[in-house]
One Martini backbone bead per residue (centre of mass of N, CA, C, O) as a GRO file, in nm:
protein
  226
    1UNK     BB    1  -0.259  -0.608   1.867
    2UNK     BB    2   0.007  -0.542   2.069
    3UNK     BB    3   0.174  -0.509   1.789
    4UNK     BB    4   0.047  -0.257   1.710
    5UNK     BB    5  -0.025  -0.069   1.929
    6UNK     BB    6   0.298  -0.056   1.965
    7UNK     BB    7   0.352   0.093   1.725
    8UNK     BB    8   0.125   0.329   1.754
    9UNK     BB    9   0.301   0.444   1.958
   10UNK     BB   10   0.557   0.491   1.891
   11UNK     BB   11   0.526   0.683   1.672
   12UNK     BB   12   0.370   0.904   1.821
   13UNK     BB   13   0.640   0.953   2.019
   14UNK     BB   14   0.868   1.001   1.802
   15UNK     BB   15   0.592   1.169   1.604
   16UNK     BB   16   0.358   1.398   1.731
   17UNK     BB   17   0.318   1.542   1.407
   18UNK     BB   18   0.127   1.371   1.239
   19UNK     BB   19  -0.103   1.388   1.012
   20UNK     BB   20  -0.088   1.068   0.871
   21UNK     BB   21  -0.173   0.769   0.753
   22UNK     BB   22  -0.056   0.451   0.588
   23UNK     BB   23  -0.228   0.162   0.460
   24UNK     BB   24  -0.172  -0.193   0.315
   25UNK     BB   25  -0.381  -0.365   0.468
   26UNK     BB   26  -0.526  -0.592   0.632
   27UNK     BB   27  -0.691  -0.532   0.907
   28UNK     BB   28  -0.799  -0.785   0.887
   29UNK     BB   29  -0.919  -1.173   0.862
   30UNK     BB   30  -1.250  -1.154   0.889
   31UNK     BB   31  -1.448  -0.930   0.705
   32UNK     BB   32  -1.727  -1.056   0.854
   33UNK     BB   33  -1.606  -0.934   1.106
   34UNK     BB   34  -1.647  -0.779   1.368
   35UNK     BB   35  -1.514  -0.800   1.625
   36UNK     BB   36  -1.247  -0.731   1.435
   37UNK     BB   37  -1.291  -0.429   1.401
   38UNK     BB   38  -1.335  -0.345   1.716
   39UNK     BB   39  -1.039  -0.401   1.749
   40UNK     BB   40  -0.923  -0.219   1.573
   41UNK     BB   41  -1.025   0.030   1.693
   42UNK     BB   42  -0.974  -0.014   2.023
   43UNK     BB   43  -0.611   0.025   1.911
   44UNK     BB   44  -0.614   0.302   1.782
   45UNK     BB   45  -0.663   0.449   1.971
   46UNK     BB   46  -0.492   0.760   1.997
   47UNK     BB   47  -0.443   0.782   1.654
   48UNK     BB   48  -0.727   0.785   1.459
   49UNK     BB   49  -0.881   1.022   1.587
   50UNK     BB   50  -0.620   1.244   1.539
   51UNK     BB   51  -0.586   1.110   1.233
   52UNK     BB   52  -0.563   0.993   0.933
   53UNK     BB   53  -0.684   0.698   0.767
   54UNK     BB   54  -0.514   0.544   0.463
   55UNK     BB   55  -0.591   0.301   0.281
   56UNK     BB   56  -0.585  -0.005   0.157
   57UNK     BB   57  -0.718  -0.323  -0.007
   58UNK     BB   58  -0.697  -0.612   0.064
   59UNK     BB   59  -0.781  -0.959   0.085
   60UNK     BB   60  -0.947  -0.951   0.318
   61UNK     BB   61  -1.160  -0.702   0.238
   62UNK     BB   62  -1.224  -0.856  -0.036
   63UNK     BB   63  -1.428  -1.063   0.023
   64UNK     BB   64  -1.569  -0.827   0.163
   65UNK     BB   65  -1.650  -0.420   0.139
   66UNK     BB   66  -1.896  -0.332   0.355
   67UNK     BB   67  -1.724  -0.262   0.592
   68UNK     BB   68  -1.531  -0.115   0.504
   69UNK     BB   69  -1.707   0.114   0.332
   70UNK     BB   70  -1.804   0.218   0.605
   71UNK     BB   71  -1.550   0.272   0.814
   72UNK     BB   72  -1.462   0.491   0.557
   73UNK     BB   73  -1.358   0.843   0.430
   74UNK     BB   74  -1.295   0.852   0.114
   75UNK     BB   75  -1.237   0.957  -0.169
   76UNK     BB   76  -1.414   1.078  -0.425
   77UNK     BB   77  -1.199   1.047  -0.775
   78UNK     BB   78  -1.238   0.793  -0.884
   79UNK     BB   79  -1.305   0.561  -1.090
   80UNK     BB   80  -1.576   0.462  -1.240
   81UNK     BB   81  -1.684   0.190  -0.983
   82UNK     BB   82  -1.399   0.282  -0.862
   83UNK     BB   83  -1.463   0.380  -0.588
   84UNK     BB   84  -1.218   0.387  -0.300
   85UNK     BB   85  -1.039   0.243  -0.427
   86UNK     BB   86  -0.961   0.443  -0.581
   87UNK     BB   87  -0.739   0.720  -0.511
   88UNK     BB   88  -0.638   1.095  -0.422
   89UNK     BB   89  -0.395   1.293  -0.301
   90UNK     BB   90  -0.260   1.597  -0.101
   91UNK     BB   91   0.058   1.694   0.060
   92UNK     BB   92   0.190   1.938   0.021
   93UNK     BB   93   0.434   1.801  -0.235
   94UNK     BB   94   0.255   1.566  -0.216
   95UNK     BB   95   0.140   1.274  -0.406
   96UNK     BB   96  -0.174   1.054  -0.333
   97UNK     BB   97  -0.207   0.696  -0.491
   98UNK     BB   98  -0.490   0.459  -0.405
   99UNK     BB   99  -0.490   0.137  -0.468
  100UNK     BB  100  -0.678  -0.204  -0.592
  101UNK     BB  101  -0.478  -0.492  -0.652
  102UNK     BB  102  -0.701  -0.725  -0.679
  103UNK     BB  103  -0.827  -0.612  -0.955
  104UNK     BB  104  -0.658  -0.744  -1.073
  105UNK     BB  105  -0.765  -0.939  -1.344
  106UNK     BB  106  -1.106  -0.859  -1.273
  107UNK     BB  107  -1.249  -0.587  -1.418
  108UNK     BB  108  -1.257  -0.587  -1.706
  109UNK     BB  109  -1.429  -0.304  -1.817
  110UNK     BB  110  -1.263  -0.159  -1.587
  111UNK     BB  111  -0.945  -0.143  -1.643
  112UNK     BB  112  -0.903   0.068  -1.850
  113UNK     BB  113  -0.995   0.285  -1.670
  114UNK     BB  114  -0.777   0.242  -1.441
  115UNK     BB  115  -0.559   0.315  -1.595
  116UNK     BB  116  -0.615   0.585  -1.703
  117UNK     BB  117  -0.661   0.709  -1.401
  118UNK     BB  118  -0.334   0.690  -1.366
  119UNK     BB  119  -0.225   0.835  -1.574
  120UNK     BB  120  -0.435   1.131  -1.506
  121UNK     BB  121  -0.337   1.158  -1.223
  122UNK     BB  122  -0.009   1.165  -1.281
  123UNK     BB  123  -0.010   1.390  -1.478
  124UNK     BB  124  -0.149   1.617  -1.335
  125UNK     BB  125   0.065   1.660  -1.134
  126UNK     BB  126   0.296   1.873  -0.978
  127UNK     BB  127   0.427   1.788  -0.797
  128UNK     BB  128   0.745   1.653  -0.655
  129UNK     BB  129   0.604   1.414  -0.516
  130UNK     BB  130   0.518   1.066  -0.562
  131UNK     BB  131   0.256   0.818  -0.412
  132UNK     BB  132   0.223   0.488  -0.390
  133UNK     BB  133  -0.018   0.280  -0.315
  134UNK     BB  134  -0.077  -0.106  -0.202
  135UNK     BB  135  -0.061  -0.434  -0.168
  136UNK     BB  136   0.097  -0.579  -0.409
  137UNK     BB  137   0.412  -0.683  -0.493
  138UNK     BB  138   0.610  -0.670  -0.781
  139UNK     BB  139   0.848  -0.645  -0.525
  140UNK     BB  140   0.940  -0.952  -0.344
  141UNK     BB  141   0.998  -1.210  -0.097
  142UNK     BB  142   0.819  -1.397  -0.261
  143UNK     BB  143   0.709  -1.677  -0.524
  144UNK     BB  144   0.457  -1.786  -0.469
  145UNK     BB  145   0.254  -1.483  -0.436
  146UNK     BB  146   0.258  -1.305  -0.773
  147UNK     BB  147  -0.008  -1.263  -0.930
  148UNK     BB  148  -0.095  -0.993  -0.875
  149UNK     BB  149   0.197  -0.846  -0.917
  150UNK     BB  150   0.247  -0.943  -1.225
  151UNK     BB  151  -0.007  -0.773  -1.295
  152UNK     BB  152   0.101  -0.503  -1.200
  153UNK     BB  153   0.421  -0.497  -1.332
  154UNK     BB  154   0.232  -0.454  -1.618
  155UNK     BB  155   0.073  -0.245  -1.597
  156UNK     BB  156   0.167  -0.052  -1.306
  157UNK     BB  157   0.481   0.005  -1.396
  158UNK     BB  158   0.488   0.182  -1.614
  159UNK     BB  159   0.340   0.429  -1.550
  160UNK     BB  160   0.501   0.527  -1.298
  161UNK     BB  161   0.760   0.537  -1.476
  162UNK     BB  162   0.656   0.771  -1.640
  163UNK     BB  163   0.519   0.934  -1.378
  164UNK     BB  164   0.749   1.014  -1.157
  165UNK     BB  165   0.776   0.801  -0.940
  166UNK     BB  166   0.896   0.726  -0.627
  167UNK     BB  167   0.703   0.582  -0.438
  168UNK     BB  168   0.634   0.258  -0.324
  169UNK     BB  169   0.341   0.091  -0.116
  170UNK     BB  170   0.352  -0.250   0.028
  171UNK     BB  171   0.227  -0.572   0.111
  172UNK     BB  172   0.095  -0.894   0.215
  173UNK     BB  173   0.423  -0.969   0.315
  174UNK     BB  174   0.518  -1.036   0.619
  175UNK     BB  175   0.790  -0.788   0.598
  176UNK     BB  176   1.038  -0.580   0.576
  177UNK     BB  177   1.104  -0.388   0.266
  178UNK     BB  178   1.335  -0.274   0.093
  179UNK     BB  179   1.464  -0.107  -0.271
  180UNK     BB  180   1.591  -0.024  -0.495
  181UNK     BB  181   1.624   0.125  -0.746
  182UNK     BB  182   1.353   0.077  -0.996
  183UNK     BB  183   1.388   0.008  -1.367
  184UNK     BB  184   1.309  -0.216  -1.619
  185UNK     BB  185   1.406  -0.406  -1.396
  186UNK     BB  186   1.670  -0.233  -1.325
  187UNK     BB  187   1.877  -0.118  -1.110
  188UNK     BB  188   1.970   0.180  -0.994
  189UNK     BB  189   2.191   0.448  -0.898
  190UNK     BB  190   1.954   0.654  -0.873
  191UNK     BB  191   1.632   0.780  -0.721
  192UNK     BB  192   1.564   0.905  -0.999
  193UNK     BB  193   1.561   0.649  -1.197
  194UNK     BB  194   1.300   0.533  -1.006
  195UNK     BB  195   1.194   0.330  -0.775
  196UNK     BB  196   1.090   0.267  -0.458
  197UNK     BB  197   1.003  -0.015  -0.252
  198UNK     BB  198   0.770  -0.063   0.064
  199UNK     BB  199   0.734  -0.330   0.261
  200UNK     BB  200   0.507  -0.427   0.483
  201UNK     BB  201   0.362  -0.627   0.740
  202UNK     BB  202   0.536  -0.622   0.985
  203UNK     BB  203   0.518  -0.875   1.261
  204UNK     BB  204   0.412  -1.163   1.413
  205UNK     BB  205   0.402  -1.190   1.132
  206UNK     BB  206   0.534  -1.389   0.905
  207UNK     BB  207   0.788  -1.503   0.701
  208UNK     BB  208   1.026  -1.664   0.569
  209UNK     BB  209   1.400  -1.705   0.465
  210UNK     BB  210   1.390  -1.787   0.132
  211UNK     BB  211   1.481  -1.539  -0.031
  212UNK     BB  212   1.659  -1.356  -0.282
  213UNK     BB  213   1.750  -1.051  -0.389
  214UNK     BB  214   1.902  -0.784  -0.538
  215UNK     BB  215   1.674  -0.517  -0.531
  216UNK     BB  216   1.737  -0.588  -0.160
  217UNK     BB  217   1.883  -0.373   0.049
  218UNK     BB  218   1.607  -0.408   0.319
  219UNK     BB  219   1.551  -0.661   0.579
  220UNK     BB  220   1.279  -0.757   0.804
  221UNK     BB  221   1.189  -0.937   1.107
  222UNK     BB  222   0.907  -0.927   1.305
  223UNK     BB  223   1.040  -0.717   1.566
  224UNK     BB  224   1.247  -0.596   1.401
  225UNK     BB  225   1.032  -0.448   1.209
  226UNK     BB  226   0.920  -0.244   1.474
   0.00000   0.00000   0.00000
């Protein structure tokens, strides 16, 4: 909690004027424990009380859904069965889209809603730029840990990448990495011709330096990333 605390002092110290934040979850560890709710909330103190906070469902708060949907007030336009799971806003010329990739492979007869919702809601927005947040990185930093990922990649990046998505922001792997825009699978040259993506839950827990990928940017580990 004290290096998450330094990193939204830094953040509020450096940008001010922030409006909003976005989280790809894991917000605490064992999702059935209060304590530790009581705890990230008295940590963000001066932060989240002053600006929004839109989580994405970590795999952490998937065990148990109690707690986190009692304890956030998310947009309720997702689709039928999954709402809060799946939700989307505006903000300014930009378009944000917050899934729930635990949900993948496990949805059953929701599936297939999940995916029209994902495709009719970013075919639907005018804005200019499209951002999608989820947890499960469908290109990630370790390959031991990639079936939610994977079927990520197989599902919801396709849709991604004809809706016009521009980044996307994902977690659970922690380390920070950006990729380059990446479009079926290969490097593109320019940020327009496909995703870019960002993946956080960078702190004082990290990954090992296991693997290298053509497709990572910048990579960065432990306090470095914050």
């Amino acid at each position: 909690s004290t290096v998450w605390k330094g990193l939204l002092d830094n953040a509020l110290s450096n940008y001010p004027d922030l409006k909003f934040a976005l989280q790809g979850g894991d917000l605490v560890n064992v999702t059935t424990d209060v304590s530790q709710w009581e705890q990230f909330f008295n940590t963000e103190t001066g932060m989240f009380d002053r600006i929004p906070f839109m989580p994405a469902m970590g795999n952490h708060e998937f065990d148990d859904t109690s707690i986190y949907l009692k304890s956030f007030d998310l947009p309720q336009n997702g689709p039928v069965g999954l709402k809060e799971h799946h939700y989307s806003f505006d903000y300014g010329n930009a378009h944000f889209v917050v899934l729930d990739s635990n949900l993948m492979g496990s949805e059953g007869e929701l599936s297939a809603a999940g995916l029209s919702w994902l495709a009719n809601d970013l075919q639907n927005s005018a804005k200019k730029w499209k951002f999608v947040m989820f947890h499960h990185p469908p290109y990630g930093v370790d390959s031991r840990d990639v079936t939610q990922g994977n079927l990520v990649k197989a599902s919801w990046v396709p849709i991604m990448e004809s809706n016009g998505v521009d980044m996307v922001f994902v977690a659970h792997q922690h380390v920070y990495m950006r990729t380059y825009p990446i479009c079926d699978g290969e490097i593109q040259e320019k940020p327009s011709q496909g995703i870019t993506y960002v993946l956080g839950d960078a702190s004082n827990k990290t990954y090992l330096k296991s693997e290298t990928h053509d497709y990572i940017a910048v990579e960065k580990y432990g306090t470095d990333a914050t």
